[in-house]
PyMOL CGO cylinders between C-alpha atoms (Angstrom):
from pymol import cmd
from pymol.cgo import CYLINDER

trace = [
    CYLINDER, 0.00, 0.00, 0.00, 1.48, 3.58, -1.15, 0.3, 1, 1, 1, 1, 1, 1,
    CYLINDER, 1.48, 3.58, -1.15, 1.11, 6.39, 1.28, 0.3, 1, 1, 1, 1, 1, 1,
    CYLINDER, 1.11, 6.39, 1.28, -2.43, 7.30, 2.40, 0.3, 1, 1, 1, 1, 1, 1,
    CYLINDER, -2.43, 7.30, 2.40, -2.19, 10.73, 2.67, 0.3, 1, 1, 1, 1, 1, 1,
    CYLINDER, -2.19, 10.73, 2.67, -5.24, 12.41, 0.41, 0.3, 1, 1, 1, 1, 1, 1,
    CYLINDER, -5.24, 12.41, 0.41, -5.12, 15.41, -1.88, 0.3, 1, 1, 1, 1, 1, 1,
    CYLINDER, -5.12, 15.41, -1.88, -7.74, 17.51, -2.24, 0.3, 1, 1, 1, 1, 1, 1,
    CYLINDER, -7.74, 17.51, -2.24, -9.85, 15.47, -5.61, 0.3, 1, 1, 1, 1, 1, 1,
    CYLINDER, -9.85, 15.47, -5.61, -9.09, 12.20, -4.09, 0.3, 1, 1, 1, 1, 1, 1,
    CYLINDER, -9.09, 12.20, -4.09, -11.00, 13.38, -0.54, 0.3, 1, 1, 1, 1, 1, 1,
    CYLINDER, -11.00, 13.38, -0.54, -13.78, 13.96, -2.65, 0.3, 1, 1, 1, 1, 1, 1,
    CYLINDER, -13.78, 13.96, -2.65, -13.48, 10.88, -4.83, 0.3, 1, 1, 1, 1, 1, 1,
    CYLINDER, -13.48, 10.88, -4.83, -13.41, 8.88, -1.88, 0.3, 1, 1, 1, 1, 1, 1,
    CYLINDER, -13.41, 8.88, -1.88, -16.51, 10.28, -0.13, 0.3, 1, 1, 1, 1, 1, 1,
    CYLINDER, -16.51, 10.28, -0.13, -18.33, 9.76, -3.35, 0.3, 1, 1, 1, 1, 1, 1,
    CYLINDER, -18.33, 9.76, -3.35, -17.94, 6.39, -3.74, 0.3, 1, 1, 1, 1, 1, 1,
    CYLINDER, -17.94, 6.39, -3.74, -19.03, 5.92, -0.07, 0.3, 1, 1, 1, 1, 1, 1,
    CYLINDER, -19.03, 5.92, -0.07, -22.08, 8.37, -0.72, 0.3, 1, 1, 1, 1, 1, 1,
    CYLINDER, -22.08, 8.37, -0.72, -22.81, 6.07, -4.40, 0.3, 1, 1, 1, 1, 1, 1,
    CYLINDER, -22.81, 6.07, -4.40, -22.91, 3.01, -2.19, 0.3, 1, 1, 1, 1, 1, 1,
    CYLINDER, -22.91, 3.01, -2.19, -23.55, 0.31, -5.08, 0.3, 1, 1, 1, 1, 1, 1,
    CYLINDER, -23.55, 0.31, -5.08, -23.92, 2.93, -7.84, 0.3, 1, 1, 1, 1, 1, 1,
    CYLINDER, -23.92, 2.93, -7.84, -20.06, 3.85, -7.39, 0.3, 1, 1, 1, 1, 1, 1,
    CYLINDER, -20.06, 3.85, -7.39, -19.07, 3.08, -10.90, 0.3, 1, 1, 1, 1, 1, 1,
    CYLINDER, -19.07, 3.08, -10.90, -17.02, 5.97, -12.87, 0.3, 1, 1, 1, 1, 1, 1,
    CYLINDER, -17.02, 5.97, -12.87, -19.61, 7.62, -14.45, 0.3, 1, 1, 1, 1, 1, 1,
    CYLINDER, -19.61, 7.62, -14.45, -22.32, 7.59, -11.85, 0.3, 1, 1, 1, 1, 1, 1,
    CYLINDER, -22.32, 7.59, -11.85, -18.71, 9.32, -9.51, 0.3, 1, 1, 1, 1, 1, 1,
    CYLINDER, -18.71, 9.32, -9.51, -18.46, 11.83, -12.52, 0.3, 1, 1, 1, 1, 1, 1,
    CYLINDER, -18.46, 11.83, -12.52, -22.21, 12.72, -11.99, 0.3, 1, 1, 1, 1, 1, 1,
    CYLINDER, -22.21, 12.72, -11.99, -21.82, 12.99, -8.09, 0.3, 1, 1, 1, 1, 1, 1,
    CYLINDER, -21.82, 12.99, -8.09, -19.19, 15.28, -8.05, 0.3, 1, 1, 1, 1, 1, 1,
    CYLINDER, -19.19, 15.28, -8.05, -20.78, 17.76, -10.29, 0.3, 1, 1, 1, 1, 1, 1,
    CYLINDER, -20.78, 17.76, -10.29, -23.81, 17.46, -8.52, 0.3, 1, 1, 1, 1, 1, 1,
    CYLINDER, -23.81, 17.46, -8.52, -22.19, 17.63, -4.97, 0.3, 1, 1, 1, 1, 1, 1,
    CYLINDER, -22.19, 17.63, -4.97, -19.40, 19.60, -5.24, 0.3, 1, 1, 1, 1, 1, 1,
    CYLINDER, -19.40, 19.60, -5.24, -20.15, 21.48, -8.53, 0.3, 1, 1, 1, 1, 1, 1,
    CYLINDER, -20.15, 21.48, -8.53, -17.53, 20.65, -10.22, 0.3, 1, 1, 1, 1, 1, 1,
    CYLINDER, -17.53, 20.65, -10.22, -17.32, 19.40, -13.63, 0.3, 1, 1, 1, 1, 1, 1,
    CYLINDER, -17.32, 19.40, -13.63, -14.48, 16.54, -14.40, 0.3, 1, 1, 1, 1, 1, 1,
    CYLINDER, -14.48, 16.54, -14.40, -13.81, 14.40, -17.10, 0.3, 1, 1, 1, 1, 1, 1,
    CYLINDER, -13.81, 14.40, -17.10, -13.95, 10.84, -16.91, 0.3, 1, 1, 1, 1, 1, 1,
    CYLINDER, -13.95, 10.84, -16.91, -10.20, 10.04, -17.40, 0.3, 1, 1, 1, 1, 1, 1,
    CYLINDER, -10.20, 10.04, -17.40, -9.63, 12.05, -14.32, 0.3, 1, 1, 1, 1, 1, 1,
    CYLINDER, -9.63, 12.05, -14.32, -11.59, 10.03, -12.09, 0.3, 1, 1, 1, 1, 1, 1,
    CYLINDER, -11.59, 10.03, -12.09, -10.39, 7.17, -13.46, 0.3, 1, 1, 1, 1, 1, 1,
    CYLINDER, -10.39, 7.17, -13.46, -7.20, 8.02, -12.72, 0.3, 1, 1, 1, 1, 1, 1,
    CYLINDER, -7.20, 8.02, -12.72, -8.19, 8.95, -8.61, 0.3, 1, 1, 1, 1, 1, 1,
    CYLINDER, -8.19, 8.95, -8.61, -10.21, 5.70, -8.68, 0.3, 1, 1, 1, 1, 1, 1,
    CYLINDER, -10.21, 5.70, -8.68, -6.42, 3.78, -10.17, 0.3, 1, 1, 1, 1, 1, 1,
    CYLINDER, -6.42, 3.78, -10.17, -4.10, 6.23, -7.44, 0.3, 1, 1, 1, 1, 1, 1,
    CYLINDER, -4.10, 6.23, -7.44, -6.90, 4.97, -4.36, 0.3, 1, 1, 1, 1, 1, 1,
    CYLINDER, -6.90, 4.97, -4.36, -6.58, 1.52, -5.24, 0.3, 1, 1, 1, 1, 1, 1,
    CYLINDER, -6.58, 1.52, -5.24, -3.78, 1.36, -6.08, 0.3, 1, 1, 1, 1, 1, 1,
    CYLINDER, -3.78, 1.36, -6.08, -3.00, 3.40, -2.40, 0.3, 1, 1, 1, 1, 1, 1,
    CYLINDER, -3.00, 3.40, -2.40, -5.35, 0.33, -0.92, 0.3, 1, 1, 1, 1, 1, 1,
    CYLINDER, -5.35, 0.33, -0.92, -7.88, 2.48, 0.32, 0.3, 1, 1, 1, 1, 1, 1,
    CYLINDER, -7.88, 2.48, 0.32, -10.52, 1.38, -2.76, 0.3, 1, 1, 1, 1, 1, 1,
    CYLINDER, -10.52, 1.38, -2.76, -11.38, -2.18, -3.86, 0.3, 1, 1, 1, 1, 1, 1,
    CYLINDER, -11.38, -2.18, -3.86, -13.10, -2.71, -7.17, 0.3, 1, 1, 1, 1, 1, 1,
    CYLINDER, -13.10, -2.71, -7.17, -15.12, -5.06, -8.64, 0.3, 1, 1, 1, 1, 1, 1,
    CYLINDER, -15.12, -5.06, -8.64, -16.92, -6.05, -12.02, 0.3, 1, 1, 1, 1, 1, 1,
    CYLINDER, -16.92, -6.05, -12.02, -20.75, -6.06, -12.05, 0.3, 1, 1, 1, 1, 1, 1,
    CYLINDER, -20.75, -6.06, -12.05, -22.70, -7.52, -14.65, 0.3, 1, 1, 1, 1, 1, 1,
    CYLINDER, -22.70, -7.52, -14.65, -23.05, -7.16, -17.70, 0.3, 1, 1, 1, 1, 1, 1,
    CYLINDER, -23.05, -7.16, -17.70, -26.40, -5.10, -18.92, 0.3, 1, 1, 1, 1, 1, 1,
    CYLINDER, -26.40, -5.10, -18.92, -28.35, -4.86, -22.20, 0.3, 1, 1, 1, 1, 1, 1,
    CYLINDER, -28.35, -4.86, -22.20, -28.13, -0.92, -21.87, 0.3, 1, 1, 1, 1, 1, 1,
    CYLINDER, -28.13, -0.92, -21.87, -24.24, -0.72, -21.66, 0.3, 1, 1, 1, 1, 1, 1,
    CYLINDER, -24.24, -0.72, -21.66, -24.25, -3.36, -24.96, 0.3, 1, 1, 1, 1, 1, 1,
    CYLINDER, -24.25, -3.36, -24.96, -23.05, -6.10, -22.61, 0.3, 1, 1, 1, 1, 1, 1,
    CYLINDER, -23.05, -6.10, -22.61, -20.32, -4.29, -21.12, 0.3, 1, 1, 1, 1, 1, 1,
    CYLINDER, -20.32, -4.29, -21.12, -19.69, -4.48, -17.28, 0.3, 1, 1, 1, 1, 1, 1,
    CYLINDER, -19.69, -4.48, -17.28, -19.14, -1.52, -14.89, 0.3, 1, 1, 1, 1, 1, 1,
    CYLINDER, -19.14, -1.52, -14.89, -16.14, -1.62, -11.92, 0.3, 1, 1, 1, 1, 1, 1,
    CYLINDER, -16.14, -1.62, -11.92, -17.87, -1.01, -8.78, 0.3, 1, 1, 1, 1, 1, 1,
    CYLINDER, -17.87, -1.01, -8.78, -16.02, 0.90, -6.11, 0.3, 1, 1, 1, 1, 1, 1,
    CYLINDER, -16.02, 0.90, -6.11, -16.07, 0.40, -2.23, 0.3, 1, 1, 1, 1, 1, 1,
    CYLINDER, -16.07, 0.40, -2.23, -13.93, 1.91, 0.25, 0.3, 1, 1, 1, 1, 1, 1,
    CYLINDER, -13.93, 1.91, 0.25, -11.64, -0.22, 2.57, 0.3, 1, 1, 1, 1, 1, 1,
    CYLINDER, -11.64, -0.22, 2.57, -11.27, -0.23, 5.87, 0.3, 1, 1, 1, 1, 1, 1,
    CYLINDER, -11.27, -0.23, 5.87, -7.65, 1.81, 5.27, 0.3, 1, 1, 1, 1, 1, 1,
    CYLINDER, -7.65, 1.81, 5.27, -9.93, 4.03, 3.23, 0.3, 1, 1, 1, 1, 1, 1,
    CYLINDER, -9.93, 4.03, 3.23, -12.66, 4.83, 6.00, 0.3, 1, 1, 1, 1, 1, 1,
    CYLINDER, -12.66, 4.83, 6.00, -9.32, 5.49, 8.08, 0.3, 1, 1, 1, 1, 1, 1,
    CYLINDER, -9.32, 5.49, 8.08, -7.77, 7.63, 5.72, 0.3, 1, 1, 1, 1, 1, 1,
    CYLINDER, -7.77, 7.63, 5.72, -11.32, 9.93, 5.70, 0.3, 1, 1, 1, 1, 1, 1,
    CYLINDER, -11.32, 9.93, 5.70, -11.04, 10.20, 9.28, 0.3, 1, 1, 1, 1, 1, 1,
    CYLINDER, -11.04, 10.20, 9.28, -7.93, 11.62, 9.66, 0.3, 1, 1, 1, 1, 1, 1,
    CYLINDER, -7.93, 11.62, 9.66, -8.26, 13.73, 6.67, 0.3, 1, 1, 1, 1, 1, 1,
    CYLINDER, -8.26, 13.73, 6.67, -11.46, 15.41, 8.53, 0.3, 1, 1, 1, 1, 1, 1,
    CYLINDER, -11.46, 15.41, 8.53, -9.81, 14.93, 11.62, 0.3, 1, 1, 1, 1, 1, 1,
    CYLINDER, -9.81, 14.93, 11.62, -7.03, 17.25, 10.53, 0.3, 1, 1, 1, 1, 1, 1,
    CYLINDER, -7.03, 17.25, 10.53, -9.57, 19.68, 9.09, 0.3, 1, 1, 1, 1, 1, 1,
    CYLINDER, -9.57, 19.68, 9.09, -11.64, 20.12, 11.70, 0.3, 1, 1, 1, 1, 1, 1,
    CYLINDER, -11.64, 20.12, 11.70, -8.61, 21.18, 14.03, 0.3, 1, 1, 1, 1, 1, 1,
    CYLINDER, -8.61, 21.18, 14.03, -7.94, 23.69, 11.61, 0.3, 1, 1, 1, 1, 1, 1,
    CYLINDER, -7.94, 23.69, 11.61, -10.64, 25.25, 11.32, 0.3, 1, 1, 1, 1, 1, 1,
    CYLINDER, -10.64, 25.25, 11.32, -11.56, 25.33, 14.83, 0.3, 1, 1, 1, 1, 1, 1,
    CYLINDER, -11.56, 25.33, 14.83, -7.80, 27.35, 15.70, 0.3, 1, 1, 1, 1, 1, 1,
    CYLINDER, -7.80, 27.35, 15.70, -8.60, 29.53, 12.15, 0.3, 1, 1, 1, 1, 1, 1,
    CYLINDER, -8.60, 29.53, 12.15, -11.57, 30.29, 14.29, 0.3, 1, 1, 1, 1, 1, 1,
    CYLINDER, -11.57, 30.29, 14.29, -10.17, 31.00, 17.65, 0.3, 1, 1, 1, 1, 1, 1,
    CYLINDER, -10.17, 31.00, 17.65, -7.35, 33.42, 16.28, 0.3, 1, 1, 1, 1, 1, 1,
    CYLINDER, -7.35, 33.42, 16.28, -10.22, 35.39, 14.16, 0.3, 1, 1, 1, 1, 1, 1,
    CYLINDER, -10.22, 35.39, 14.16, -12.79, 35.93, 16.83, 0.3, 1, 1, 1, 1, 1, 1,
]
cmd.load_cgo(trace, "trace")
């Protein structure tokens, strides 16, 4: 497993696919993060997150089934791991602390 620090796309990434739950296949992700965090992305790049998270262990993937509408193709469904629930944590963790001193030195 490769470091599981988080930039700032892969954060979001990574809540998506827990927010997607069984939909978290790339282009439902795509369709998230616009909605959610109104941001517009292109496929590739969230393919490439979805590659860096796994690849970082805090994603597993697997292939659903094939469907009529996708011409037989199968989508890769995306979970988090354990390491990836862990990695969320401490990323909001780390946040929160933040903010809350921001906050005490502005008052």
């Amino acid at each position: 497993m490769k470091g599981s620090n988080l930039g700032e796309f892969e954060e979001i990434v990574l809540l998506i696919v827990g927010i997607a739950g069984e939909e978290a296949y790339g282009l439902a992700i795509m369709e998230l993060i616009k909605e959610q965090a109104g941001r517009s992305t292109t496929i590739g790049a969230v393919h490439a997150v979805l590659s860096r998270l796994e690849d970082k262990g805090l994603l597993n993937s697997k292939l659903g089934g094939a469907t009529k509408e996708r011409g037989g193709r199968r989508k890769r469904i995306f979970e988090i791991t354990a390491a990836g629930r862990r990695a969320l944590e401490l990323s909001r963790d780390l946040r929160v602390n933040l903010w809350e001193q921001y906050a005490i030195k502005t008052v």
